[in-house]
C-alpha positions, 0 to 999 in steps of 0.5 A: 222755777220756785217761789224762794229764788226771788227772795234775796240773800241780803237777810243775816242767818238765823243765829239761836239763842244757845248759840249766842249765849255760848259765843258770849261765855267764848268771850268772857272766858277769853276776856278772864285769860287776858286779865290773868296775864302779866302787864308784860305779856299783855305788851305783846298782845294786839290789843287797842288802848280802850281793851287795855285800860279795861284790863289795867283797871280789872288788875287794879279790882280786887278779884273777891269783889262783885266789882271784878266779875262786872269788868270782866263782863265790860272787857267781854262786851268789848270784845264783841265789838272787836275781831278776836281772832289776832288775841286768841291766836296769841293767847295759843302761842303763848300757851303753846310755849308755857306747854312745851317749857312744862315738858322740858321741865318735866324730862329734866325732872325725869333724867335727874331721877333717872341718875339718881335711881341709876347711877352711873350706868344712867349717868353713861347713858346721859353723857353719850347724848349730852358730852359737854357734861362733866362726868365728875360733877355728875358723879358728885352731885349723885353720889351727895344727893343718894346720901342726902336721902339716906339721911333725910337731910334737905334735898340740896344736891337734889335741887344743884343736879336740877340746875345743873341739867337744865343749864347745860342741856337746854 
């Protein structure tokens, strides 16, 4: 039997300096995403009234000043007296989101200059995934925006095959 099994666990774990300094940076950062939402968003965030008071008054101070840097450090002073786990959780839901609609904004963009590059052997291809699309109009808004290009005018039908796309197949 040792000495040190009679010394009771109750004490808290020794936590260095380092590792506190980067837990308050985790927060702060944390702090400045949840500043950068809309007041929409932040609707649907768990965050009590207090948080969201600071936050409103951080949207209210203008961003240059040395006024906005100490509300973020309040706001992060706030959160290491609260449980983050439910605000980070959907801070990730949320980024995970803006993450998947960038990627389908992204293969738009790539189908719509697949069409244009291939004509209408791209323009098979798409509609043996997508039949609603209409062959015609497809065809049409190809055929304008190739000739749009060939004469440096604005890139209007560029722009309509977009919206197109993106109204009919997501």
């Amino acid at each position: 039997m040792s000495h040190f099994e009679d010394i009771p666990d109750d004490e808290p774990e020794y936590v260095s300096k380092t590792q506190l300094k980067k837990e308050a940076e985790a927060l702060f950062q944390l702090g400045r995403q949840i500043v950068e939402l809309t007041p929409a968003t932040l609707k649907k965030f768990p965050i009590d009234e207090e948080l969201m008071d600071s936050i409103e008054l951080a949207h209210r101070i203008n961003k240059k000043k040395d006024g906005y840097r100490r509300q973020l450090q309040f706001i992060a002073k706030l959160l290491r007296q609260r449980d983050t786990a439910a605000i980070a959780n959907a801070l990730e839901v949320l980024q995970a989101k803006t993450k998947q609609s960038n990627a389908a904004f992204h293969a738009l963009e790539h189908t719509r200059d697949n069409l244009i590059k291939g004509g209408d052997d791209a323009i098979q291809a798409l509609l043996d995934e997508h039949p609603q699309l209409d062959r015609q109009r497809l065809r049409q808004l190809v055929r304008q925006a190739n000739k749009e290009a060939a004469q440096n005018k604005s890139p209007k039908a560029y722009r309509e095959l977009f919206q197109y796309l993106r109204e009919e197949t997501l």
